[in-house]
Each structure stands twice: as structure tokens, then as C-alpha cells.
N, C-alpha and C positions, 0 to 999 in steps of 0.2 A: 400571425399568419404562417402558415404551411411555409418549407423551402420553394414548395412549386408553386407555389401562390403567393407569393412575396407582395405588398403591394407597393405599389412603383413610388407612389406618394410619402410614404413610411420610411423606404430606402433612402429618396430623396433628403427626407427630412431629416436623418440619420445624418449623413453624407454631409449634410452643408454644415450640420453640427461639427462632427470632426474635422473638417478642412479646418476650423477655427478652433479649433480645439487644441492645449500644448503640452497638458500635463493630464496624463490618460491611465487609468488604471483598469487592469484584466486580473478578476478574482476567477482563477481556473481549475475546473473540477472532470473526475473522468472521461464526460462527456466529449472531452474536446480529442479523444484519443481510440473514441468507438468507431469510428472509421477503418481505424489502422487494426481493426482487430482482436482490442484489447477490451477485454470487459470492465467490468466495476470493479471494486475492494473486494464486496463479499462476495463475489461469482467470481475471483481471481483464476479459476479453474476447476473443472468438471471434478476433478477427484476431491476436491477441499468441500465441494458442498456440502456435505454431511458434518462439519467440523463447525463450530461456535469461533470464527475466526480474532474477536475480541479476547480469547484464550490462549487463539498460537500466538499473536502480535503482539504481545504484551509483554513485560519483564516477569510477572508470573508461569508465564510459560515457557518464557527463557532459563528458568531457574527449574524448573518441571521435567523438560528434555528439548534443550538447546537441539538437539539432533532434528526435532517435527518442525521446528520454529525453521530450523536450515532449508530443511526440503520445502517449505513453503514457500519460502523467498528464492530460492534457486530455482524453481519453478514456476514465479514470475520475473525472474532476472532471465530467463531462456524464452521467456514468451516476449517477454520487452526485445529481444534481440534478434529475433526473427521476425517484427513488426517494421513498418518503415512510418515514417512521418505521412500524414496525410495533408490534402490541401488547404485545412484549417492551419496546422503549426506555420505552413509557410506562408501563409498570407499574415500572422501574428509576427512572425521574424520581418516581412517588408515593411509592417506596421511601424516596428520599434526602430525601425531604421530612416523610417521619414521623421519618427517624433523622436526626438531626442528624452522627451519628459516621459516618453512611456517607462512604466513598469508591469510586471505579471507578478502577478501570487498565484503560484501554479501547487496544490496539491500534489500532483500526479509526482510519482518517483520514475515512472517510465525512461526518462532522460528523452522521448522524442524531438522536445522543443531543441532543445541543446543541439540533439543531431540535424536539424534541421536549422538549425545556424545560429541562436540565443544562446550565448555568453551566461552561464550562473556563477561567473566569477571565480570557478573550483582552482584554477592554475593560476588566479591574476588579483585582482582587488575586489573582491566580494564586493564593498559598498558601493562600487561603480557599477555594477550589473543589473540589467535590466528585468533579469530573471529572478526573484527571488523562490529557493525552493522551501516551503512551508513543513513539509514534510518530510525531507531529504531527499537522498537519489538510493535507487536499489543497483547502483554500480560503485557508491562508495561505501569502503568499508572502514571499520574502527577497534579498537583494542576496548576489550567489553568489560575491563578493568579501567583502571585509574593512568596508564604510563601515559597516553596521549597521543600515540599511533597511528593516522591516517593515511590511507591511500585510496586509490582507485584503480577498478580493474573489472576487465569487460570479457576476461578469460571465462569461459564454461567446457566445461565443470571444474570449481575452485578446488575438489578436493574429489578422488576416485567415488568414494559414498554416497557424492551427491551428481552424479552424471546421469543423464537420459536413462540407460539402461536400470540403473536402480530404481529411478524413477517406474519404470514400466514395470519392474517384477513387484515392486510396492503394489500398483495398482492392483496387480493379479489376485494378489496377496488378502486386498484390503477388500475386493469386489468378489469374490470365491466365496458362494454359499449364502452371500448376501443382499438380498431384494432392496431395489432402490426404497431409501426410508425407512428401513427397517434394522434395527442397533444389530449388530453381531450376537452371538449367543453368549449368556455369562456363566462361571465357571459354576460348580454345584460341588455340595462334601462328596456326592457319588464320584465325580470326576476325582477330585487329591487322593478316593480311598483307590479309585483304579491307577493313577498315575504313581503312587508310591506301590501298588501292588506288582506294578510293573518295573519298576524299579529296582524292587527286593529280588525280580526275577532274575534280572539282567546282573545284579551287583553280587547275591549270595552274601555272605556272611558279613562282605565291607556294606550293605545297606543298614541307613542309621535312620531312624524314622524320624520324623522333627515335624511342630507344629507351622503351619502357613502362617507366612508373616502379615502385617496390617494390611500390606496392598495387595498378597492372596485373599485375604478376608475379606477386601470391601465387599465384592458384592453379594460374598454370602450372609453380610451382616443388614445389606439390604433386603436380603428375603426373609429375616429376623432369627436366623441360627445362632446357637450361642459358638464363637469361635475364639478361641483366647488367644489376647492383646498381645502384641512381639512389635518392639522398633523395629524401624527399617533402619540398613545402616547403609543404604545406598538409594538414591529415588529414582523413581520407577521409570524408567525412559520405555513408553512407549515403541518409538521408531525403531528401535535397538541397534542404534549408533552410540556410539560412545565418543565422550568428548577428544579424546586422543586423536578421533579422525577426522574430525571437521580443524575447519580453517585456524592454524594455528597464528596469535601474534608474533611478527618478528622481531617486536619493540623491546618486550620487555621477557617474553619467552616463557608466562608463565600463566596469561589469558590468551583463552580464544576471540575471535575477531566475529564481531558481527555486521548486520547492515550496516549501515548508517542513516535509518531510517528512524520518525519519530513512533514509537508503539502508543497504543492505547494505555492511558495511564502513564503517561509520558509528558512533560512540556516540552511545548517549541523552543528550538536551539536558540538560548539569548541572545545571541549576535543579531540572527535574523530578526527577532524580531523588534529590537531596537532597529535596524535599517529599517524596515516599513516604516514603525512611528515617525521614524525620522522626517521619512519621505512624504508622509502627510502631513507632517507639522511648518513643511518648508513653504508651503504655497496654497492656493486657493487649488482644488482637484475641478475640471473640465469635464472628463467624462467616466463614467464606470462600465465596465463591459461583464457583465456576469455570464460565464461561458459552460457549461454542462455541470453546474454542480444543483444540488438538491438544496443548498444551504444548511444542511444541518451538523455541520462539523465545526465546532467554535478552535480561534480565533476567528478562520476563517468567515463563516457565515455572519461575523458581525462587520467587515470591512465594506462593505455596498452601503450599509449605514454612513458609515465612518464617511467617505467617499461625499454622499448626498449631506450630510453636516460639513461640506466643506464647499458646496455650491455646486455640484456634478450633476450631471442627467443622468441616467442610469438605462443601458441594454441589456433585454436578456438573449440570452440565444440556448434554447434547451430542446431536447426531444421532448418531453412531456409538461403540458402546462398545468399542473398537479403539484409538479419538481418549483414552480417559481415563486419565491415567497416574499412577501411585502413589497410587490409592484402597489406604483402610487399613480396617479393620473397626472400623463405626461411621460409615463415610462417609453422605451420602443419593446416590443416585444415579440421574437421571432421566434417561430417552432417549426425544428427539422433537424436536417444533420448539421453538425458546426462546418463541416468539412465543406457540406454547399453552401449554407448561408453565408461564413464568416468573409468567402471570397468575394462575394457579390456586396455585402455591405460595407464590408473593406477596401473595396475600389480596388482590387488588385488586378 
């Protein structure tokens, strides 16, 4: 049922389930955070759209130009931070406060639950907290080497290069001359003959002619030119930051710091996910709350199973019933905003 059509019978039947209910699990997905503003993963933001975000997120694109990968996450680390929590986090934080046995598996890195008063254990005893985060926080960060360097920090901008204003002349930069949908133009042999002709003009006698190296040649090798093979002896950093000005470690002095977030092509952080097995293997699970996720992100999307092989009834609470998958008969199933429904079924 619609948020505005709730039916009173359904809520009911909800409700009386939970009063009796003592060990409660909330598998949590963006959805629970579209209220406060926040979009999804891949629509993190209006300028990222044209980008294959499994590319920047990734430790391949870490190693590619840490500098794109930075302005990506700084740019959802500044959109999390001018968000506030909406009426869904805070009816989940009175939830876990009446139930002692609740826990969340929250996706989201936003950190709203936290601000909105859920404990992820980051200052205190991880295994004791109610929040576990699945996929980190974009407010903690870590040494992107081996020393072991952890912190947290909610300053913006971490580093001059990656402030708003860069931000905005990037855009300028990146949207100049360019039709939504449409690739930028790629470089032609006509362009290197005029760009070194230009060159010889400007230099005189110190111009030294030299062949374009592999990553001048990509795209000419895509329109099937023959252009002769050169290493690169530096990789190609798009953004054109360089690692000297992004976020330095102060552990070991010798890697740069990145999220502390899980990329694609990444596993979930062992600890975590030992606590959840943990958490399920302790007890018979009462109830499962599945709250704006589409289910298609494993671990994740396999715990609503996990939960129901443990004896649980299972709610959904999503905008689109398209997004809900492997409802069984006897599920409860709610469609609207979390921020309206989760109040009203949560008895807050």
C-alpha cells in the first residue's frame, strides 16, 4: 500500500507483531535517506552522471587517478553534510532504543543514522553497536597503504584541491562545449601536428619534436592510425591533481589517505562481518525490516533470507514495488516514502 493509503489492518498486523518481537533486524538501503536529499550510488551527483561510477569506486581507479576518485567522494562527503536526518533515521534510533536485540545493516555511508543518534561503535566497542556499517562511513578515513592509520573527520575541504570552488570550475570545465550525453571531442594526428607547430613557434630553436606517448595515442589508435608504441612513465591522471595534494597520511608519511569506504571489487571489512554472523547465529531473528534497498548488492541482499531461515517475518518498506524481491506470502509490504511510512509503522 501507498504511504497515503496505508491500510490500517496491515499496520495493525505489523504492530502487534513488533510489540512481541525482541530480536529485530533492519537490512538498510539508500532509500532510507531520499528524504533528506540524498540520492542513490549511481546519481551521487548531477556532474558524476556521465562517469561509469564502478570505475571511480573501485581500487582500479584508485591506482588510475586517486585525484577523480577524491573529488568523487568529497562531493558526496559535502552533500552528506549539508543533509540532515529525516523522520525515518529517527524513528529507527527510538526503535533500537526500545529493543535492545535490534540491529541495522545500513549500506549507506552517509553517516545520517549516527547523527541522528545510532552508535556504529567508531569511539567505543564496535561489537556492542547496534548499527553495523556494511559499507563504511564517507567520514572515516584510512592510510591507503599498509601502516594502519585511522581517523575521522567531518572538516570540508580535506585538502585546498578538493573545496567547492574547485569543484565548480571542474564543472565549468567538464560541461563547456559539451551536450548532455555526448563524449567530449577526441584528439586527431591534425591536432599533435598543430599543437607541436605551435610549440616550435613559441620555443624556436629549444623545440624538440617527440612522438605522443601510449595515452596521447589511445584514441588515435581507435580511429585505426598507425601511431608508434612509447611507455608511459607516469599514469594518466585525468583530474590533474596530483597525489602530493590530496589528503596526506600522518601515520606513516608516506601513503595518501583515502575513504574508508568498501569500493567495488572490494570485500566487506572482516570484523564486520563476523559481528553480523555472529548476531544471527545467537538467537532465533523475530523480525526483518527491509528498508529502501533494491536488493541487488550481496552480502547484503542475501540477509532478509538469512533473517527468514531464522524464523522472522519479513517488511518491506520501498518507493517502487519493482525494487522488492523475494516477497513470500505473509510478507507486510509498504510503498512510499520511509520517512512517512517507517513513523507510522514504528509507532513513534
Amino acid at each position: 500500500m501507498a504511504s497515503g493509503e496505508l491500510d490500517p489492518a496491515a499496520v495493525a498486523s505489523f504492530r502487534a507483531h513488533l510489540s512481541q518481537s525482541n530480536r529485530v533486524v533492519a537490512v538498510i538501503g539508500a532509500g532510507l535517506s531520499a528524504s533528506s536529499g540524498l540520492s542513490t550510488f549511481r546519481d551521487a551527483n548531477g556532474l558524476w552522471c556521465n562517469y561509469d561510477v564502478h570505475l571511480i569506486a573501485s581500487p582500479a581507479g584508485w591506482r588510475r587517478d586517486p585525484g577523480l576518485v577524491w573529488q568523487f567522494y568529497s562531493d558526496r562527503r559535502r552533500t552528506a553534510l549539508q543533509a540532515e536526518p529525516n523522520p525515518a533515521h529517527y524513528a529507527l534510533v527510538e526503535l533500537a532504543k526500545r529493543k535492545p536485540g535490534f540491529v541495522a545493516l545500513s549500506q549507506n555511508v552517509d553517516g545520517l543514522l549516527q547523527r541522528a543518534g545510532m552508535s556504529d561503535g567508531h569511539s567505543e566497542d564496535a561489537e556492542d553497536a547496534q548499527l553495523k556499517l556494511l559499507h563504511g562511513n564517507l567520514f572515516n578515513l584510512k592510510c591507503a597503504g599498509s601502516c594502519g592509520y585511522a581517523t575521522q573527520s567531518f572538516e570540508d575541504p580535506l585538502c585546498p584541491v578538493l573545496s567547492e570552488d574547485h569543484a565548480k570550475n571542474r564543472a565549468n570545465v567538464m560541461g563547456a562545449g559539451v551536450k548532455s550525453g555526448e563524449k567530449p571531442p577526441k584528439a586527431s594526428a591534425l591536432l599533435f601536428e598543430a599543437i607541436a607547430a605551435k610549440n616550435k613557434k613559441i620555443l624556436g630553436e629549444r623545440f624538440e619534436k617527440s612522438e605522443p606517448s601510449t595515452a596521447d595515442a589511445a584514441p588515435l589508435k581507435e580511429l585505426g592510425e598507425n601511431v608508434p608504441k612509447k611507455p608511459d612513465v607516469a599514469p594518466v591522471l585525468h583530474s590533474g591533481i596530483q597525489t602530493s595534494d590530496l589528503p596526506q597520511c600522518p601515520g606513516c608519511r608516506n601513503n595518501m589517505l583515502r575513504p574508508d569506504v568498501v569500493w567495488f571489487g572490494e570485500a566487506l571489512a572482516q570484523d564486520t562481518v563476523e559481528q553480523v554472523d555472529a548476531w544471527f547465529e545467537e538467537d532465533e531473528v523475530d523480525l526483518c525490516l527491509v528498508i529502501g534497498t533494491s536488493g541487488l548488492v550481496w552480502p547484503a541482499a542475501g540477509y532478509s533470507e538469512q533473517a527468514r531461515k531464522k524464523g522472522a517475518r519479513v517488511a518491506y518498506v520501498n518507493m517502487n514495488l519493482e525494487d522488492i524481491k523475494n516477497r513470500r506470502e505473509g510478507d507486510w509490504t509498504f510503498i512510499g516514502d520511509a520517512a512517512i511510512i517507517l513513523p507510522i509503522i514504528l509507532g513513534r
